[in-house]
N, C-alpha and C positions, 0 to 999 in steps of 0.2 A: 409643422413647427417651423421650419426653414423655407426663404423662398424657393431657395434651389439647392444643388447640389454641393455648388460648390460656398456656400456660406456654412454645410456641413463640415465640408473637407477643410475649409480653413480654420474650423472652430477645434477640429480634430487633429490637426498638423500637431501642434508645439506638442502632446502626450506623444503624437507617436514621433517626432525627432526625441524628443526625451528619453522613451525606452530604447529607439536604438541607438542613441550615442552612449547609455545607461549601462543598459543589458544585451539588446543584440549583437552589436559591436565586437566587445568584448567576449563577448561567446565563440563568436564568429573566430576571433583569433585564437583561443585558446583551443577550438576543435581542429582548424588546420593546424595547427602544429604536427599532428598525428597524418598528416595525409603528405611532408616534408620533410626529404630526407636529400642533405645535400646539393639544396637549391631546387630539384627537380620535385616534382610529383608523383609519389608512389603508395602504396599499399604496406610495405614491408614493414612498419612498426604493428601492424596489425596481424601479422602472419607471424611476425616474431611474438608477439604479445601472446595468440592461440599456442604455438610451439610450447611451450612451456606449462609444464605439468602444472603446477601452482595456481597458474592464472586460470587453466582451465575447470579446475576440482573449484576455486573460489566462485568461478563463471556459475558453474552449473550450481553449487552451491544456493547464491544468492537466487537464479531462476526458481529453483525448487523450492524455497522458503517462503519466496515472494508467492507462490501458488498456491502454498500448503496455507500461508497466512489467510488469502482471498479466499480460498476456498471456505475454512474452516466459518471465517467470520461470514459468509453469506449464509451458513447456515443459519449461524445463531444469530445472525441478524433479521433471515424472514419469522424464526418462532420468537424473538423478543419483540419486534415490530408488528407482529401479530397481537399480541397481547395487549402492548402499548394501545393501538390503535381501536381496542374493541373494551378500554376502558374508559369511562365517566372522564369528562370534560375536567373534573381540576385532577385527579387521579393520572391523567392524561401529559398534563400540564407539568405536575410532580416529578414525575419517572423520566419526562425529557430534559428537566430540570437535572435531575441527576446523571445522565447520559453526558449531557454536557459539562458538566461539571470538572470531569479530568478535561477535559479540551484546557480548560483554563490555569490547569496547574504543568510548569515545566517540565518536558518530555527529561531534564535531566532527576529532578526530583523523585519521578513516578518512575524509573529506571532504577534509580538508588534504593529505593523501598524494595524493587526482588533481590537486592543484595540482601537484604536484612530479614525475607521470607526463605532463600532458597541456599542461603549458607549453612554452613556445616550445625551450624547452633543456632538456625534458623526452626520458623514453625514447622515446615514440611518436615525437614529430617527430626526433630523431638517429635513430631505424631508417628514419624516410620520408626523409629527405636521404642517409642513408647509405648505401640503397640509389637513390639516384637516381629514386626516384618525384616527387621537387619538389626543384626550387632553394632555395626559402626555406622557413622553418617554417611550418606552417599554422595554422591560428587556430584550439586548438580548446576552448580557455577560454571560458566566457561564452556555451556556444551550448545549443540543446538538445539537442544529442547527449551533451554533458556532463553537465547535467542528468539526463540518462536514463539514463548510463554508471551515478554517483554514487546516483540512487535506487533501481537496479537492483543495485546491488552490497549496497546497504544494507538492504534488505528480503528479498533473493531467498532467506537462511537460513531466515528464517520460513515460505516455500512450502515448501522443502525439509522440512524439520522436521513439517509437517503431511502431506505425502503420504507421510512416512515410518511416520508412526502408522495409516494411513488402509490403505497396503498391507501392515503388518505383522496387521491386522487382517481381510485376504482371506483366504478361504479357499485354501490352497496348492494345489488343486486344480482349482482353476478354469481357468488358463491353460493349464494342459496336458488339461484335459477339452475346452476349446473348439477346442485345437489336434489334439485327437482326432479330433472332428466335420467337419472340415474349414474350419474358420477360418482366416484369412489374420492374420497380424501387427494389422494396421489394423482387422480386424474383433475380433479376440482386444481390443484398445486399447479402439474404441467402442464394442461392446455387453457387454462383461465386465468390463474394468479399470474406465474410465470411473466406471459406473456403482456399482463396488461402493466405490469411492475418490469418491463424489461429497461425503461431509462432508468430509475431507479438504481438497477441492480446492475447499470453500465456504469455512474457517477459514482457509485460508491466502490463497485471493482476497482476502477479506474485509480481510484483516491486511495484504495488501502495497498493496491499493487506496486502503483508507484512511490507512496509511501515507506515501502514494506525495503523496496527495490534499492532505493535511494535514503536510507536512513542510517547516522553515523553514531549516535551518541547510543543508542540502545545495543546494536552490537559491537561496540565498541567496550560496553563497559559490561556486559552479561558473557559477549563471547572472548574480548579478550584477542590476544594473538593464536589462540589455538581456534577461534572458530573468524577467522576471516572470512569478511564480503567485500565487495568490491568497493565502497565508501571506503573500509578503513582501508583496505588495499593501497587506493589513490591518495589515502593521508601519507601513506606510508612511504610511497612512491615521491611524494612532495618533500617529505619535511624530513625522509632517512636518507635516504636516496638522490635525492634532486633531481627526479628524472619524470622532467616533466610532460615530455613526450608520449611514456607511458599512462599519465594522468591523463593527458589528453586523450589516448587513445577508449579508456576506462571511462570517460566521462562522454564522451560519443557514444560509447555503447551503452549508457544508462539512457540519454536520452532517445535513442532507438526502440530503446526495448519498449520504454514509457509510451511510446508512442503508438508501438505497433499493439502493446498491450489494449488501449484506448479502441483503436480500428479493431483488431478480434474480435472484441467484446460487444462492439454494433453491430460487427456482419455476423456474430451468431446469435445477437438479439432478434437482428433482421430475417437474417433466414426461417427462425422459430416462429415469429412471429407470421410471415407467410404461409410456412406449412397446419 
């Protein structure tokens, strides 16, 4: 397309000064904050940030949710991606139609609705009194099962949508060649499926992990101040507080995490994929 190389690189320049005077830059500044203290260069905003009980219960917190999220929706993403993918071409077309669907309506809207499912005088609690499982409504605003419900709902299209491309891209042959040999369901899944859906099941971890990891308005508005993560932590940190240092220190460790999350997930696609 180009005669050379560099009629690439100059066609490419002006996007990437853009993003970094945009977004890298500024990144750039806002995560050394955290690595400066007193002119010099140090650790201690980060050593102070672990020291404290709070930061650490929210740390682990958000890690756990964010795993419990990926995980939960990998599941339900290979048996609904399963199905999707082994029905008739407009039936096909329908069901991803609807998949998509919440993508397109605002994550603060689709948050607000479990307000109105999982309130005191919400569906859930009139089905749990109605059939006599509790006398009074249960509490089930403000916890982390909410949380989990809200970020699980919110991301899980994204797994779905990715194992969908991942199995549309197997060979049609495979499951029933392995089922030939004498493979059990469970073996057909881990040494066949698995394996040939592992980008797949790396882009969509990737996208609901960090998602999950880095999301403000769903636990913001499901957990509240009693179930902090580290988003509204760093809101909190900003706009209670002024202490921006600490935001910066919070916001280096999202991106860390994101990242390292991303690399797990290849080298143990990788490795599976060899053995």
């Amino acid at each position: 397309m180009f005669q050379n190389r560099a009629e690439a690189l100059a066609l490419a320049l002006p996007a990437a000064v853009f993003a970094t005077v945009v977004f890298l830059l500024p990144v750039a500044i806002l995560l050394s904050e955290g690595f400066r203290a007193g002119g010099a260069w140090t650790l201690s905003a980060y050593t102070g940030f672990f020291s404290e009980t709070l930061n650490r219960t929210v740390f682990l917190r958000s890690f756990r949710l964010a795993i419990e999220v990926t995980a939960v929706s990998a599941v339900i993403g290979y048996a609904a991606a399963f199905a999707i993918v082994n029905l008739p071409a407009n039936g096909k077309g329908r069901m991803i139609g609807l998949i998509t669907l919440p993508l397109m309506i605002s994550p603060v809207a689709r948050t607000y609705a479990w307000i109105v499912i999982l309130g005191r005088t919400g569906i859930v609690n009139q089905a749990i009194t109605g059939l006599g499982f509790s006398a009074d409504p249960l509490r089930l605003l403000f916890t982390e099962t909410a949380v989990f419900i809200g970020l699980l709902q919110l991301f899980l299209p994204l797994m779905i949508l990715s194992l969908i491309s991942a199995l549309e891209n197997m060979p049609r042959d495979a499951i029933p060649a392995a089922r030939v040999l004498g493979a059990n369901w469970f073996q057909v899944f881990w040494k066949v499926v698995l394996p040939l859906t592992r980008e797949g099941l790396v882009i969509g971890g990737t996208l609901v992990f960090t998602g999950s990891l880095t999301a403000y308005i769903t636990p913001a508005i499901l957990g509240g101040s009693k179930v902090l993560m580290l988003e509204t932590l760093m809101y909190q940190q900003v706009s209670v507080a002024n202490d921006f240092v600490s935001a910066s220190v919070i916001a280096f460790i999202l991106i860390v995490m994101s990242f390292a999350a991303n690399i797990l997930l290849k080298r143990l696609a990788t490795a599976r994929s060899r053995r």
